[in-house]
N, C-alpha and C positions, 0 to 999 in steps of 0.2 A: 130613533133618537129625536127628543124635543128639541126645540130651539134652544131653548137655553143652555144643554148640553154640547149644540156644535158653534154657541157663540164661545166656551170654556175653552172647545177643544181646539178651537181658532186659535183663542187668547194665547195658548199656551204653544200653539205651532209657532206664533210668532214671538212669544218672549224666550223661549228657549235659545234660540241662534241669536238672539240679542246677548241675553246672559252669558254667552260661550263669547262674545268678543269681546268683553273686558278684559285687558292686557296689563298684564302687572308690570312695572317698570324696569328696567336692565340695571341700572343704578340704585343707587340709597337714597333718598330722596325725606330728610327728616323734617324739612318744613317746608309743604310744599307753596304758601302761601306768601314764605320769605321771595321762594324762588321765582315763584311766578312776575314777581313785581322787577326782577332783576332785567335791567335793558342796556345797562354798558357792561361790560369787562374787559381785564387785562390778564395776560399771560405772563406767571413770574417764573423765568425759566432760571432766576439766579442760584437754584440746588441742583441744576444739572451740569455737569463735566464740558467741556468744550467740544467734544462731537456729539455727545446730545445735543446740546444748545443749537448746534449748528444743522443737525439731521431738521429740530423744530421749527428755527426758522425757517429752512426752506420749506419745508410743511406748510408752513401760515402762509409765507406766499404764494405758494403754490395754490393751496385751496381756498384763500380770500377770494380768487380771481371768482368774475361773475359764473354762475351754472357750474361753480366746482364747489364742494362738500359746505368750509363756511358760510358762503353766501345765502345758504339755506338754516343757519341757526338767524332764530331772531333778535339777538345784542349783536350792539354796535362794537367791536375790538377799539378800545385804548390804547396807544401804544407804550405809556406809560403808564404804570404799575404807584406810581406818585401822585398820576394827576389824581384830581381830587373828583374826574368827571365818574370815573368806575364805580360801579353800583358793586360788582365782585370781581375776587380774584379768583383765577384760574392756574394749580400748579400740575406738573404731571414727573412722574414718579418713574423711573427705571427700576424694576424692584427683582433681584436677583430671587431667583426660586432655591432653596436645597432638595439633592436629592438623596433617599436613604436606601440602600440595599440590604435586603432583608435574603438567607438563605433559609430556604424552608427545609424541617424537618431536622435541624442542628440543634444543639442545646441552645438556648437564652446568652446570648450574650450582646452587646452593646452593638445595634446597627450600624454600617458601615454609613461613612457620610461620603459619598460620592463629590460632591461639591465642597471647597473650589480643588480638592489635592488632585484628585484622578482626573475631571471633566471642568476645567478654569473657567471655559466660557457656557455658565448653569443658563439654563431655561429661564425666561425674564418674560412678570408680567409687565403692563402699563396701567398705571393708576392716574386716573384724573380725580384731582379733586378742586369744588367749588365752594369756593366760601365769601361768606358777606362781607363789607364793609363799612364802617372800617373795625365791627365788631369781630370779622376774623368764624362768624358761627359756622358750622356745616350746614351745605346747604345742598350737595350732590356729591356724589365718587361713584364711579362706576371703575372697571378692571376687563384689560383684555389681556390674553395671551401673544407676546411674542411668540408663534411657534415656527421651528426652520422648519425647511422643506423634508423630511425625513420621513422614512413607515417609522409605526410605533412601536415595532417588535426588534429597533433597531438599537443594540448596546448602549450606554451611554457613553464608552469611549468611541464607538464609531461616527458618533452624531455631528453633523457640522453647525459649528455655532451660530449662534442669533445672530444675526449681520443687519446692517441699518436697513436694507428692504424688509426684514419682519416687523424691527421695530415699528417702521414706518406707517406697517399697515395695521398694527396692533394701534398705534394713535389715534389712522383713521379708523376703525374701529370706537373706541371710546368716545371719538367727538358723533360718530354716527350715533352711537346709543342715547347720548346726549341731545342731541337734536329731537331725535325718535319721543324722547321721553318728554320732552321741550312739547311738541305739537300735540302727546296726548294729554299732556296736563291742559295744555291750553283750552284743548277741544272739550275736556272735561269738567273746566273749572268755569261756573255761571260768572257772564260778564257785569261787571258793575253799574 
């Protein structure tokens, strides 16, 4: 081997495991450049029901506190949703799942929809969505699943519903991927 072939074959040991850690985002992320610029927001929880509402406040206080989840995104939390200081809004979504039962090996006929007649409390993801202001554009959503504690081979009528600890942690969830996605944009995007 000449030199020039073990400077290639160098080249190419170390861009390889470079090229394999670009991380593609967990959210949707349609202008990243909007985003990046965003350094206040607000939480508008006013589409959620009064034990959502109340499951998320406690959430935000809980995780604002120093060394707990939000103190690690980099915007500042508004606590109004009016002030005019929020660069974006933040909503988050309780979004019921349906389920369809299908028998195999029957004629064709109209799937059964499990959700809400037989199984009331369906499988729920959480959707966070971010948007600018005060133009309202998308600017991040990401999606996790509520899932209860259940095996997966377990009926739908035996299953025990989503209770506020899944949702809870389906939230944290969403604001984790959101952060995650927060510091690779950052790390990625040349400083001005």
């Amino acid at each position: 081997m000449n030199v020039l072939q073990k400077v290639a074959v160098s080249a190419l040991c170390v861009a390889i495991p470079a090229l394999a850690q670009v991380k593609k985002p967990a959210g949707e992320i349609p202008n990243r450049q909007e985003l990046a610029k965003v350094q206040t927001y607000c939480l508008d929880t006013s589409g959620l029901s009064g034990p959502d509402r109340y499951l998320i406040d406690g959430f935000m206080k809980t995780e604002s506190k120093p060394k707990r989840l939000l103190s690690k995104l980099p915007w500042k939390l508004v606590a109004d949703c009016r002030n005019p200081d929020a660069n974006a809004t933040a909503t988050l979504e309780f979004v019921p799942l349906n389920e369809i039962a299908v028998r195999m090996g029957e004629p064709t006929r109209e799937p059964v929809m499990l959700t809400p007649k037989i199984y009331p409390e369906a499988p729920i993801k959480v959707v966070l969505t971010v948007g600018g202001v005060p133009s309202t554009t998308l600017l991040y959503r990401v999606q996790a699943l509520a899932a209860p504690p259940n095996a997966p081979e377990e009926s739908p009528a035996m299953r025990v519903p989503v209770g506020p600890a899944e949702k809870r942690d389906a939230v944290y969830h969403v604001f984790w991927a959101l952060i995650q996605d927060l510091q690779h944009l950052h790390s990625s995007s040349p400083e001005p």
